[in-house]
C-alpha positions in Angstrom: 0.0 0.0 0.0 2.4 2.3 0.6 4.5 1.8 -2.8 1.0 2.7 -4.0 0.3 5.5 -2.1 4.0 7.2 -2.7 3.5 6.2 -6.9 0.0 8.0 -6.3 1.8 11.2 -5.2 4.8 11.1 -7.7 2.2 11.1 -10.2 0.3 14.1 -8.5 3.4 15.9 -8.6 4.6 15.5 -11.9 0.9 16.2 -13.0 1.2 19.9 -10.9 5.0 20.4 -12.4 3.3 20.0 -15.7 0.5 22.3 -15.0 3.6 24.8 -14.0 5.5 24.9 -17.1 2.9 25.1 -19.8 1.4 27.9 -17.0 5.1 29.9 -17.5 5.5 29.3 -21.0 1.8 30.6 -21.2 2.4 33.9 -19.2 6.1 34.2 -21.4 3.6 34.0 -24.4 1.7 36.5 -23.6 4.5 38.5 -21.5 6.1 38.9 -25.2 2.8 39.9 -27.4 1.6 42.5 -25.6 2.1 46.3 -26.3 5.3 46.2 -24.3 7.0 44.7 -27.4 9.6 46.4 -29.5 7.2 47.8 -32.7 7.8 48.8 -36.5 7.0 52.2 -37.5 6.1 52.9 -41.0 5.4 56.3 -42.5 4.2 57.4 -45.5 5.2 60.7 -47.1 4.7 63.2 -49.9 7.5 62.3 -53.0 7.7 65.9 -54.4 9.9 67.7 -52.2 13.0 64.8 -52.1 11.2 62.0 -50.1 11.1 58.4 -52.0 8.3 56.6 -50.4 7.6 54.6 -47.5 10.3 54.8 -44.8 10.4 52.7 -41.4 11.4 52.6 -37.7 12.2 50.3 -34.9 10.4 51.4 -31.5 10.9 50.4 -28.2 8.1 51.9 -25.8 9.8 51.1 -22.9 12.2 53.9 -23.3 11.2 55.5 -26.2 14.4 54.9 -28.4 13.2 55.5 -32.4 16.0 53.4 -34.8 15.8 54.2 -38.3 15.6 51.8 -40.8 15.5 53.9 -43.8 13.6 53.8 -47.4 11.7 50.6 -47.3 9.9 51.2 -50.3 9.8 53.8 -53.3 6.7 54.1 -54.3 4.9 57.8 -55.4 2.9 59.4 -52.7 2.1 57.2 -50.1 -0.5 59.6 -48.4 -1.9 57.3 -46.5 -1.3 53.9 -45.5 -2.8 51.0 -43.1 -1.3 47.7 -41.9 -3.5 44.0 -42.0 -4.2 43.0 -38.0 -1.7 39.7 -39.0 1.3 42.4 -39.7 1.8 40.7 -43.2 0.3 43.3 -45.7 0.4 47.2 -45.8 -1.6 48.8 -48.0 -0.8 52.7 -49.4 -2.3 55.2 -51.7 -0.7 56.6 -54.3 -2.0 59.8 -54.4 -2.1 60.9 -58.0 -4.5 62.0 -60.3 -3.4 60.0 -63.3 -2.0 55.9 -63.6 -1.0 53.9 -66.2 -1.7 57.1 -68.6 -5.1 57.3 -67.2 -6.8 59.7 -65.1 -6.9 58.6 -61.7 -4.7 57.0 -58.6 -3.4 53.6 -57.3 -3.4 51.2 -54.6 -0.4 49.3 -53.9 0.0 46.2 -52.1 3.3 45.1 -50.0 4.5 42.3 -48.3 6.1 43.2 -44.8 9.1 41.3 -43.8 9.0 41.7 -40.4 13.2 40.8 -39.3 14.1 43.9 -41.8 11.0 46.2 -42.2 11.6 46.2 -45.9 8.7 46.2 -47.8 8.0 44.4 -51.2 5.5 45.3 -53.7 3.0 42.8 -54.6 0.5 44.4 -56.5 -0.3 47.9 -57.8 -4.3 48.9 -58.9 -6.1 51.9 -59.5 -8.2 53.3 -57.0 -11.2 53.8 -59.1 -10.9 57.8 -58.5 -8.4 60.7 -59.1 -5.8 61.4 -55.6 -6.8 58.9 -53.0 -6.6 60.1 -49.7 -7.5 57.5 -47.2 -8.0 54.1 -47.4 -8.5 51.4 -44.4 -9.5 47.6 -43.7 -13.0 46.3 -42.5 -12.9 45.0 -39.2 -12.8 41.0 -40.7 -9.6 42.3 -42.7 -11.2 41.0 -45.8 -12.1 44.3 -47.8 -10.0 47.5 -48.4 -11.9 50.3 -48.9 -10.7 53.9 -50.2 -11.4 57.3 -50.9 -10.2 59.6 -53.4 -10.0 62.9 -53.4 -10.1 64.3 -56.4 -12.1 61.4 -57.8 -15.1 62.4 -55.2 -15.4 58.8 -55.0 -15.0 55.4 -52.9 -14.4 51.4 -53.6 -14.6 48.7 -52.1 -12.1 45.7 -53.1 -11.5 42.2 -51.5 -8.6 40.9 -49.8 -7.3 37.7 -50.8 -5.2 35.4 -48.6 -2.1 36.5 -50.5 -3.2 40.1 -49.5 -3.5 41.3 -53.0 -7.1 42.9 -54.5 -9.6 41.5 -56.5 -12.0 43.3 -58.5 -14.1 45.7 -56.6 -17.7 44.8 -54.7 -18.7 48.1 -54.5 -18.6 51.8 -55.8 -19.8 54.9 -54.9 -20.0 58.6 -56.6 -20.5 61.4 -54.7 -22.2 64.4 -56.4 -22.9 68.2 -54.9 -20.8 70.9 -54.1 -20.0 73.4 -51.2 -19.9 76.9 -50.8 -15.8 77.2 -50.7 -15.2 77.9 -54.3 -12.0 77.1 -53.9 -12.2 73.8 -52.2 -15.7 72.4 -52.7 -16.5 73.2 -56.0 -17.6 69.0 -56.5 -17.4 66.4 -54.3 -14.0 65.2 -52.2 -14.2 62.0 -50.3 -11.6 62.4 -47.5 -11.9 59.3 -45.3 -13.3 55.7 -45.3 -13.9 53.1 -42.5 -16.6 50.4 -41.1 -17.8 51.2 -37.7 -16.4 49.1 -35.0 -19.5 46.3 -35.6 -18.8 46.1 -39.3 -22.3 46.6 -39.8 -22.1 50.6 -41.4 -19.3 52.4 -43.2 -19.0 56.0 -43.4 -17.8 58.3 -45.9 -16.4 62.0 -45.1 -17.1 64.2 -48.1 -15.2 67.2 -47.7 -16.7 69.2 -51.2 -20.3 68.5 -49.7 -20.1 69.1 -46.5 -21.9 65.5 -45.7 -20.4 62.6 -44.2 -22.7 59.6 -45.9 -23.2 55.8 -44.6 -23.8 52.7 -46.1 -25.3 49.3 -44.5 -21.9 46.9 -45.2 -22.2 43.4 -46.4 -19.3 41.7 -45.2 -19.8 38.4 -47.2 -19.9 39.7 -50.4 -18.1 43.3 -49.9 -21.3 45.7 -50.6 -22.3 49.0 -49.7 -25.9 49.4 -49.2 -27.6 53.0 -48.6 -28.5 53.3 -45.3 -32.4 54.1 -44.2 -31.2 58.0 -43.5 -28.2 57.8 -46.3 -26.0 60.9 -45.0 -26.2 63.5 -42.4 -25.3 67.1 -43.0 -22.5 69.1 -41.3 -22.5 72.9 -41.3 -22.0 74.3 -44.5 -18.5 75.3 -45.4 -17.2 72.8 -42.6 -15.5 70.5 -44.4 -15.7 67.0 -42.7 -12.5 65.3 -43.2 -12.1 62.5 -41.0 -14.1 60.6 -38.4 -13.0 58.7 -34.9 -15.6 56.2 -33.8 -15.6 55.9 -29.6 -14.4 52.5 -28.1 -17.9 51.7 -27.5 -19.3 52.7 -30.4 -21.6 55.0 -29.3 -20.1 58.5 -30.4 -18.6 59.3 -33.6 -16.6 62.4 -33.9 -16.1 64.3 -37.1 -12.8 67.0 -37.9 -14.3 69.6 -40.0 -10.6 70.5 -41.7 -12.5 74.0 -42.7 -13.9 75.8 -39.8 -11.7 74.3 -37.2 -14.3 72.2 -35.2 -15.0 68.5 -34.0 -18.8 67.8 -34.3 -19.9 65.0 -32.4 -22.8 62.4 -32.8 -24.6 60.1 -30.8 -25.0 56.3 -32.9 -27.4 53.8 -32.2 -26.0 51.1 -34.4 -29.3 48.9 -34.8 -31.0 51.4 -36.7 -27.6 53.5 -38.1 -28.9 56.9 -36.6 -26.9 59.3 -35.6 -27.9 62.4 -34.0 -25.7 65.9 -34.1 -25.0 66.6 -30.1 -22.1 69.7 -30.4 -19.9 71.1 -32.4 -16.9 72.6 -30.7 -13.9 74.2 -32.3 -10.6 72.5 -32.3 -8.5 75.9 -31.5 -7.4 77.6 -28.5 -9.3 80.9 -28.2 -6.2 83.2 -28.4 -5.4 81.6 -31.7 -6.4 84.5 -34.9 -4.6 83.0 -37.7 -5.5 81.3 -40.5 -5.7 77.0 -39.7 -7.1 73.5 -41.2 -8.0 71.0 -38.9 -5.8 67.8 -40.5 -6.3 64.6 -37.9 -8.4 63.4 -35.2 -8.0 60.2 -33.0 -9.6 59.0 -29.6 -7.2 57.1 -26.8 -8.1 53.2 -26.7 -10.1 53.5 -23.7 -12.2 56.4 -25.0 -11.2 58.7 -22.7 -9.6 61.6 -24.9 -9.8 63.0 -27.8 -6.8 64.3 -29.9 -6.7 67.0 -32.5 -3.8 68.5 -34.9 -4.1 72.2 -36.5 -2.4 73.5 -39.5 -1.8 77.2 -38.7 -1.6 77.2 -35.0 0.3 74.0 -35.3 -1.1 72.2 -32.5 -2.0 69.2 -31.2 -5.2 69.9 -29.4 -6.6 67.5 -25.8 -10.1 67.3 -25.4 -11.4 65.3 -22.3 -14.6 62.8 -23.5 -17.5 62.3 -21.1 -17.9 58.6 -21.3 -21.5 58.4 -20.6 -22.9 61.0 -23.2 -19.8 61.9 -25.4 -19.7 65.4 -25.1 -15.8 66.9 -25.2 -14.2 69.5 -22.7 -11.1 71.6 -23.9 -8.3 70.2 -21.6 -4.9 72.1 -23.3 -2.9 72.6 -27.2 0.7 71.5 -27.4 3.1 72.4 -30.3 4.0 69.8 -32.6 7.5 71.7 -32.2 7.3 71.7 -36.3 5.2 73.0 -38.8 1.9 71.5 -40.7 1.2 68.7 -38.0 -1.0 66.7 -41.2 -1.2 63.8 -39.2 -0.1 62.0 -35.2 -0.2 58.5 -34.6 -1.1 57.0 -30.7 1.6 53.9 -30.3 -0.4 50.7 -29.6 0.7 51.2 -25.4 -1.1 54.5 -25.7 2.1 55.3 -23.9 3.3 57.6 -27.2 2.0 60.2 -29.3 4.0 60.7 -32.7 3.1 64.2 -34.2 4.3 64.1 -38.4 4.9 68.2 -39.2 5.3 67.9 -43.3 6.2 71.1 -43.8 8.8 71.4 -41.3 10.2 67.7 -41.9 10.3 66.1 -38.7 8.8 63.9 -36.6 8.3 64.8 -32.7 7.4 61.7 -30.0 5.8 63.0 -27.5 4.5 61.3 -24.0 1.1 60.6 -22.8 0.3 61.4 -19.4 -2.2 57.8 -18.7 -4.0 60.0 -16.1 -4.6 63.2 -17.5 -3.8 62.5 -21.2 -1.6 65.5 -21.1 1.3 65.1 -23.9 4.9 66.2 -22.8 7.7 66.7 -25.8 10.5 64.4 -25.4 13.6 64.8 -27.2 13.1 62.4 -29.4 12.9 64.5 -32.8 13.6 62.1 -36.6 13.8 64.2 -39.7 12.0 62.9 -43.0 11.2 65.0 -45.7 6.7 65.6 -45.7 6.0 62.9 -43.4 2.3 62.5 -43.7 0.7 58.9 -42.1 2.0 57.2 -39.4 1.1 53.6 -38.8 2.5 51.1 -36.2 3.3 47.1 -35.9 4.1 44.7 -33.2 7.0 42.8 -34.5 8.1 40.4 -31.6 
């Protein structure tokens, strides 16, 4: 019995030392894939001015150390670019208003190899439309949609398991104009993107002062027009991108215009939104002359961030999680010039602010209490940095 009894408990014991390991090698798993993790940084730029393409980083947001990597591909006006959620593809504009002799722009396709950064081209289509501006993935990762520009227009294309395009499943013109001759004389679709249920996707027309949504089909990639098609912003506001709240409750549109953020409340069952405030995104001693450029919320949904052209800001606004509405909390420089875009790091540790007309880059520090940013003196020159996208790489 008592061989038994102590083969019973060497068994019991190997079982526990089992349960052990695969519970360390578990927690070292996850240990090394969350946001911790050393991260690629890719940026997109504007090629006029002596810039070649896409360029690249290595991050650490432990300490905040920014490696270059340098051109990772050449490529003509990547605007605007996105990343798959698998870190294999990333997907860029080419914002130009003719391709392959034809009027209109391109998508183009890379392969990411994640040890170098490098980037290889896989495939290059047109966008359907004249200077795309945005594009992003559904939340399956299955469809790409963009929006061009010039084109006044958006498409929808599939995503193969080789990440390149097939033929589009849906298209659609915009039509009306504005009353800024100079800037909405037709249509200009400025930004694309599903809402966080996939159900709706919403398109920011900047030439009609309208940001219109669409029921989405994600088995067969179409856009249907919703029950109440659009909403209308002020006129002469110029809605040129949206942030959707965590929850999904409150979208927020940057009219690049007027300077002002106008927020809606969305009831995703029936695709309503109602307007709830529109509040401008410039300090009140500003009097100079300023486009709003980018807007992002904090992955908590807790504050709202803003960048001005002209006052050359980055501006704080403090959400109220329960009915959306936005407080003025405090403007930092970009400490450059034509912030057109920032980027939160996936720690939400890290704000990068892109200044294209002063060609840098500024990191600055998020305060995880207040959301306040501090400059650090972490400053990269590139020539017109314009998008900024990040990847966990190990």
């Amino acid at each position: 019995m008592k061989i038994i009894n102590t083969i019973f408990n060497c068994m019991q014991q190997i079982r526990v030392l089992k349960f052990l390991v695969l519970l360390f090698i578990t927690l070292l798993g996850i240990a090394c894939s969350t946001p911790g993790s050393k991260q690629l940084v890719f940026v997109g730029t504007y090629t006029g001015r002596g810039s070649d393409g896409i360029y690249a980083y290595r991050f650490n947001p432990a300490n905040g150390d920014l490696k270059p990597i340098g051109l990772v591909a050449k490529t003509e006006n990547p605007s605007f670019i996105t990343i798959d959620p698998a870190g294999q593809f990333l997907y860029s504009v080419n914002e130009t208003d003719s391709f392959q002799h034809k009027p209109g722009g391109a998508v183009s396709v890379f392969a990411i190899n994640k040890g170098s950064g490098k980037l290889s081209l896989l495939q290059q289509i047109s966008s359907l439309g004249a200077a795309p501006a945005h594009l992003s993935l559904d939340q399956s990762g299955r469809y790409l949609m963009v929006a061009n520009y010039n084109g006044g227009n958006a498409a929808v294309f599939p995503v193969g398991r080789d990440g390149k395009l097939g033929q589009q499943t849906a298209f659609n013109q915009d039509a009306g104009s504005g009353p800024n001759a100079n800037r909405q004389a037709g249509p200009h679709a400025h930004f694309i993107q599903a809402t966080n249920d996939n159900r709706y996707v919403m398109i920011a027309d900047l030439g009609i002062d309208k940001v219109l949504k669409f029921r989405f089909n994600a088995d067969n990639g179409k856009l249907i027009p919703a029950d109440s098609g659009f909403v209308n912003l002020n006129p002469g506001s110029g809605p040129r991108h949206l942030a959707f709240s965590p929850s999904g409750k409150f979208v927020y549109v940057l009219n690049e215009l007027n300077s002002t953020i106008t927020w809606f409340s969305f009831e995703s069952e029936a695709g309503m939104m109602q307007k709830k405030q529109t509040i401008s995104t410039l300090p009140a001693s500003f009097m100079g002359e300023n486009t709003a450029a980018e807007i992002a919320a904090d992955a908590k949904g807790r504050f709202l961030y803003v960048s001005n052209r002209g006052d050359n800001s980055i501006g704080l606004f403090k959400i109220n999680s329960e009915e959306g509405s936005l407080t003025p909390v405090e403007w930092v420089s970009t400490g450059g010039k034509t912030p057109r875009s920032f980027a939160i790091d996936p720690t939400g540790q890290w704000l990068f602010a892109a200044n294209q007309d002063s060609d840098n880059i500024v990191l600055f520090r998020i305060d995880q209490a207040s959301g306040q940013l501090s400059q650090t003196s972490q400053t990269v020159k590139l020539i017109s940095p314009v998008c900024i996208k990040f990847m966990m790489h190990e």
